[in-house]
C-alpha positions in Angstrom: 122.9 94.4 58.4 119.9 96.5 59.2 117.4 93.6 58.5 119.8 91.3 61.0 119.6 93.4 63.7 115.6 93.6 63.2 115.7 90.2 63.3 117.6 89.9 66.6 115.8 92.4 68.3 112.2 90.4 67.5 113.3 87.2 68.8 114.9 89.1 72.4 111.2 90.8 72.5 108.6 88.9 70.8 105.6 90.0 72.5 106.7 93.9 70.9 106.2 92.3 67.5 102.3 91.7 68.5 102.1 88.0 67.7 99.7 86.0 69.3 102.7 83.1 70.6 101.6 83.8 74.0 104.2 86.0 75.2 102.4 89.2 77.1 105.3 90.7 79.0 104.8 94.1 76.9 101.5 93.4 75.3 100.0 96.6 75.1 95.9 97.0 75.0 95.7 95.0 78.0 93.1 96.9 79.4 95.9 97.3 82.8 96.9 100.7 81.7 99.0 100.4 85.0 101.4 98.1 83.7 103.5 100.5 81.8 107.2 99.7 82.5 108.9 102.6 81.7 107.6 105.4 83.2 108.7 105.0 86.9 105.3 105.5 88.4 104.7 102.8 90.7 100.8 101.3 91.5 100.0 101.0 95.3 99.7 97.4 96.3 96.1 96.3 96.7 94.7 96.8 100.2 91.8 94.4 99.2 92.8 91.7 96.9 94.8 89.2 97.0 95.8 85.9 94.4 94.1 82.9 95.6 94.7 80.7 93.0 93.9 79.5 89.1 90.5 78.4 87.3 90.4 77.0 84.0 86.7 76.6 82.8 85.6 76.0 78.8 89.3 76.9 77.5 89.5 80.4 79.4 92.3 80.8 82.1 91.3 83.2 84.9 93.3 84.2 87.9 91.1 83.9 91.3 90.9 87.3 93.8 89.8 87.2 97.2 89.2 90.1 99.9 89.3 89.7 103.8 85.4 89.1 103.4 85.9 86.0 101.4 84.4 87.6 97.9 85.7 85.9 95.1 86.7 87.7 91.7 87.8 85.8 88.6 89.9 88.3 86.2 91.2 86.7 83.2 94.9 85.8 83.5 96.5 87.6 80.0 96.0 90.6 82.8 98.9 88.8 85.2 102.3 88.8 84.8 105.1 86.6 86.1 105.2 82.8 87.4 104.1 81.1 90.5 104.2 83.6 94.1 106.1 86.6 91.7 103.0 86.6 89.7 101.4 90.3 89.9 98.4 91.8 87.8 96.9 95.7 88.4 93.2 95.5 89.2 91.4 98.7 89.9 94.3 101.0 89.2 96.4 98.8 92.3 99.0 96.0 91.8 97.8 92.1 93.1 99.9 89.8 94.3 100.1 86.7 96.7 100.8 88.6 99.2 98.6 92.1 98.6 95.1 92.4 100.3 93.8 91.5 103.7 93.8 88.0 105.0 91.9 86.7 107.7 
C-alpha cells in the first residue's frame, strides 16, 4: 500500500520527483530563491521590469524584460512560471509580471 500511495503522490507532483519532463512548478535550484511557496513571504512586484514577450534563439527559450527606458533583458524562461499574462518570474529578489514595471 505504501509503494501505491508513493506512486500517486509522484504522478500529482512530478516536478518534486526531480525529473527532467519539463515540469518546474517546484523545481528547486532555480537560482529564484524567491519562489519558495510555502513560507508566506511575499516578493514586492518589480518597479522596473516588466514581460515583454518570448525569444527562442539556437534551442534556448528566454523570457524578454523591458524597463520604462526601453533596456531589454533576456532571462532564461525555466526562471518563469505560469501561462500566457499569469506568467510571473522573480528577478533581482522582485516578482515580474505583464503587468509589473514602468511603461511609457
Amino acid at each position: 500500500m505504501a509503494g501505491t500511495d508513493s506512486v500517486s503522490a509522484n504522478n500529482r507532483f512530478p516536478a518534486q520527483s526531480g525529473g527532467k519532463d519539463g515540469n518546474n512548478y517546484l523545481r528547486e535550484g532555480s537560482g529564484n530563491k524567491g519562489a519558495e511557496r510555502g513560507n508566506g513571504i511575499e516578493k514586492p512586484i518589480s518597479s522596473k521590469w516588466r514581460i515583454s514577450g518570448f525569444l527562442s534563439l539556437d534551442n534556448y527559450n528566454y523570457v524578454t524584460l523591458v524597463n520604462a527606458s526601453g533596456d531589454i533583458r533576456l532571462v532564461n524562461k525555466t526562471e518563469f512560471h505560469g501561462k500566457g499574462i499569469m506568467m510571473f518570474g522573480f528577478v533581482d529578489g522582485e516578482k515580474v509580471t505583464y503587468f509589473s514595471g514602468v511603461s511609457k
